[in-house]
N, C-alpha and C positions, 0 to 999 in steps of 0.2 A: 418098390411101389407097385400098387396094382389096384385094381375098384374095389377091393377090401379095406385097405388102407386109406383110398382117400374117402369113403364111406365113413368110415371112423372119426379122419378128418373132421367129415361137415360135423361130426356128433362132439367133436372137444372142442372146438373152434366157435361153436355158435354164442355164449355169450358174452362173446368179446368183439362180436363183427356184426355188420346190420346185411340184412337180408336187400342188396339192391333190388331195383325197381329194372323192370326194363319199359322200351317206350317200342313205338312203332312210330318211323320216320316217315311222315305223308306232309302234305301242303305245303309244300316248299318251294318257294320261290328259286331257290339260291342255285339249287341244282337237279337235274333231274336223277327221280331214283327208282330203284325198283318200286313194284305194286308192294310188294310185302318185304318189307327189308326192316329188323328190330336192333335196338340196341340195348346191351346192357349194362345202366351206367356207376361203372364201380367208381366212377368218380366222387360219385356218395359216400363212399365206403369210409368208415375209419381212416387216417393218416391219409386219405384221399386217394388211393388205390388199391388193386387187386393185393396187393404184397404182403397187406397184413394178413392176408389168409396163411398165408405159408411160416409167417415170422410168429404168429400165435399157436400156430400147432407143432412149430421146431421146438419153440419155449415149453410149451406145457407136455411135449415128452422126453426133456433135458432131465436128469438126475442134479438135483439143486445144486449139489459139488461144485459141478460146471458152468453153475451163473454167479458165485461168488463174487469173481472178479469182474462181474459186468461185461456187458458185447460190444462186440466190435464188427464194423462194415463196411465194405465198401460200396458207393452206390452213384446211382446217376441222379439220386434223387429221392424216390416212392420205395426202394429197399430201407434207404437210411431211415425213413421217416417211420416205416411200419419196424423196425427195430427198434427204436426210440421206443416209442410207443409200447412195445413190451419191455422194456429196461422200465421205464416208468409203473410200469403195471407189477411187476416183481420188484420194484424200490432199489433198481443197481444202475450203475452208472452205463452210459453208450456213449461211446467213441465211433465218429463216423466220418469214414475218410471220401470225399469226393474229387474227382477231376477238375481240371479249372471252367470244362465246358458249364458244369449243372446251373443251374438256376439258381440265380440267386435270394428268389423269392423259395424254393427249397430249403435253399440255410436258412432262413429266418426261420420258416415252419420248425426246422430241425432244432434250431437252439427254444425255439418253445417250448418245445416238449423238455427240453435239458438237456439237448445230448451237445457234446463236445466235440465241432465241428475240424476237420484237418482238410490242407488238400495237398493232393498230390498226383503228378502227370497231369499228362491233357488227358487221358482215356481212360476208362473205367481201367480196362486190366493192369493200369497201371497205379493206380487207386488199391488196388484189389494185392497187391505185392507190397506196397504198404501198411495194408489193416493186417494181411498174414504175418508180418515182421513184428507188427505190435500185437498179435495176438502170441506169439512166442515168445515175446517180453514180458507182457503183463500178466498175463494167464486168463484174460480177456476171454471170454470163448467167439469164437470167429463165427458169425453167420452169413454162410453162404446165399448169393442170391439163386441159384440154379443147382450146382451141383450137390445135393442133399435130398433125399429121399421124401425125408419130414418135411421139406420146403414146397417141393413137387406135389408130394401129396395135397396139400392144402391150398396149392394151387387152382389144383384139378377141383375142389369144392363150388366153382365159378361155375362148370359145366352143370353138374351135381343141379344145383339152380337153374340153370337156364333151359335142362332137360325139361324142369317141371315145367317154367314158366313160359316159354313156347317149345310146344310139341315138333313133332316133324320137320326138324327144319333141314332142309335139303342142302345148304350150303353155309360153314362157319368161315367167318373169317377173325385171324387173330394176330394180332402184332406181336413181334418177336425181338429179344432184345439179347441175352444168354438162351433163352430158349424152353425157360424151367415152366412158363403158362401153360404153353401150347402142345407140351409135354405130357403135362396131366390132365389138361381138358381135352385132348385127343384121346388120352387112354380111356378116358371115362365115357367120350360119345361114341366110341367106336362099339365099345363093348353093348348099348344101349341102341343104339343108332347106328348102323355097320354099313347101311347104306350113304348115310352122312358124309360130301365134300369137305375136308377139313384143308383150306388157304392159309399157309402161315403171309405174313406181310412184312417186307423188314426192307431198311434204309439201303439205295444205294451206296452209300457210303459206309455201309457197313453188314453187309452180305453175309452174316457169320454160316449160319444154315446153307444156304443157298449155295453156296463156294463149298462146302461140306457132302453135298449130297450130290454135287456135281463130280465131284471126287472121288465118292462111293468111301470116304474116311472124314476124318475130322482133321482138319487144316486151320491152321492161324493165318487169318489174312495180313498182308502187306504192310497196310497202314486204315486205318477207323478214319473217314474223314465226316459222316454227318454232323450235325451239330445238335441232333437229338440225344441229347443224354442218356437218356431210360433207355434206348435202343442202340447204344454205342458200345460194342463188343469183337476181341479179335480174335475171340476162340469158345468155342463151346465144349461141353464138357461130353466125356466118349457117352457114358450113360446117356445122357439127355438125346443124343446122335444117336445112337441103336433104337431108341424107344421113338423117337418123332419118324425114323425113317420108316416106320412098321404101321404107324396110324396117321402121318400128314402126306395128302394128298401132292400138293405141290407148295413151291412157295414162288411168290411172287415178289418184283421190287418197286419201288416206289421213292420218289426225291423228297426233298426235305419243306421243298415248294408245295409239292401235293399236300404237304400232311398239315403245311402252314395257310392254304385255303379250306381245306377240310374242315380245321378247327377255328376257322372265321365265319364259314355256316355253320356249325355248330352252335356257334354262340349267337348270332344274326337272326339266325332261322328259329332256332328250338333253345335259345337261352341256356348252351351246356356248355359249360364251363370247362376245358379239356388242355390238357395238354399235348405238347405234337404226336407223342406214341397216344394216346386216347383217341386220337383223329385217324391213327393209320387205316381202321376198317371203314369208314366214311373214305379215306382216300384212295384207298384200290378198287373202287367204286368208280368214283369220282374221274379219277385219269386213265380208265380203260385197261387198270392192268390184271381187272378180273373181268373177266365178262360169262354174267350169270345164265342160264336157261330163263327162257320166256317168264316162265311160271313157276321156277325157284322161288322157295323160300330163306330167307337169308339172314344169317343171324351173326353181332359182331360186340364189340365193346368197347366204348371207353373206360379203357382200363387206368386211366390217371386223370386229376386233377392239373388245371392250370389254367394262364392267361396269354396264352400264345395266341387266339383267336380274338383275343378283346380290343388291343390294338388299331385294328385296321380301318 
């Protein structure tokens, strides 16, 4: 991976994806925020997050061979859904195997589109040992959520956008789940932006980064206890780990609480419809576990769709 590759990216990837918006978060009753604090809502996005960026540009540099027998994924959710999506778009079947935590407004999405939902374990990575078994059964080809080059790549197309549509921003912050986002929109703002703060954000209960870089290696944690899906991981991949330690600033953590008020001003406040990981960069905000400069500018995303904030 590298800003060539994911460059190329935004050029194979564009008409299969919509160009989000982003907003600037002012008048807010719900919480207080920065002067200048933006979001970028890939909530809009196809399959309703950032993920189709990466699952569109793995697809379209496969050797057809390889899509034959249709794909297979594990996910917490927003991977499954943007694999679907391109099984639908190349006419092969998707198999996608989820933990018992996901959402189960997720599977519905997921079986809309056609894919053929499984679950397995309570935790992604256990999910993720399942779709690999049936990928060596069926001949399925396996898409990775993080550990893939083509995945990262298309990733990193988020920053790609966000470079243009606000300039300067002094401080990103980005939710972390395997690690594959913040990966390639770090490589791409640093290269662009070198003075750029880049904050990953990731669940107490599930520290994958965080426990890693404390390490100075890559470590499997203990046991996954959030109950964020999309952010629910006990190991990240070594790749991902060399390249985020070289362009992410710090990471910060944050409860499952933070990220489930986050996305109830979300939706109260500014009518965004988010899921808990979509709320993360409103949440380290929010419960003080980032604290910006004065006059930072401050740039984050909801990167997933959902109804975790509509509830309350």
């Amino acid at each position: 991976m590298s800003v060539e590759t994911i460059l190329a990216a935004a050029d194979r990837i564009r008409p299969f994806i919509r160009r989000t918006p982003v907003i600037k978060l002012e008048h807010c009753a719900g919480a207080q925020l920065p002067e200048e604090f933006y979001l970028k809502l890939e909530c809009l996005q196809v399959s309703g997050s950032f993920k189709v960026r990466g699952a569109v540009n793995r697809v379209k540099t496969l050797e057809p061979e390889k899509l034959k027998n249709g794909l297979v994924a594990a996910s917490g959710g927003n991977h499954g859904l943007a694999t679907a999506y391109m099984a639908k778009q190349s006419g092969v079947p998707a198999t996608i195997f989820l933990p018992t935590n996901a959402s189960p407004l997720k599977e519905q999405k997921l079986k809309n589109w056609g894919a053929d939902v499984r679950y397995a374990g309570a935790v992604w990575d256990e999910a993720h040992e399942a779709a690999q078994a049936f990928s060596a059964k069926s001949g399925a080809f396996y898409m990775h959520p993080f550990a893939d080059d083509a995945i990262v790549s298309g990733q990193g197309t988020v920053a790609v956008e966000m470079l243009e549509q606000v300039p300067d921003v002094d401080l990103y912050l980005v939710a972390i789940g395997g690690g594959g986002l913040i990966t390639g929109m770090s490589q791409m703002i640093k290269a662009k932006n070198p003075n750029a703060r880049i904050v990953g954000v990731e669940p107490v209960g599930s520290p994958t980064l965080h426990a890693s870089f404390a390490a100075g290696k890559v470590v499997r944690l203990p046991e996954v206890t959030t109950r964020v899906a999309t952010m629910a991981c006990g190991c990240t991949d070594d790749s991902i780990y060399e390249v985020a330690r070289q362009h992410v600033d710090d990471i910060v953590l944050i409860t499952d609480d933070h990220m489930q008020h986050a996305a109830e001003v979300l939706w109260f406040e500014f009518g965004i419809a988010a899921d808990l990981s979509g709320a993360a960069s409103l949440a380290a905000l929010m419960s003080g576990a980032v604290t910006p400069g004065k006059h930072d500018k401050i740039a984050g995303l909801v990167c997933g769709a959902g109804v975790d904030g509509l509830g309350a």
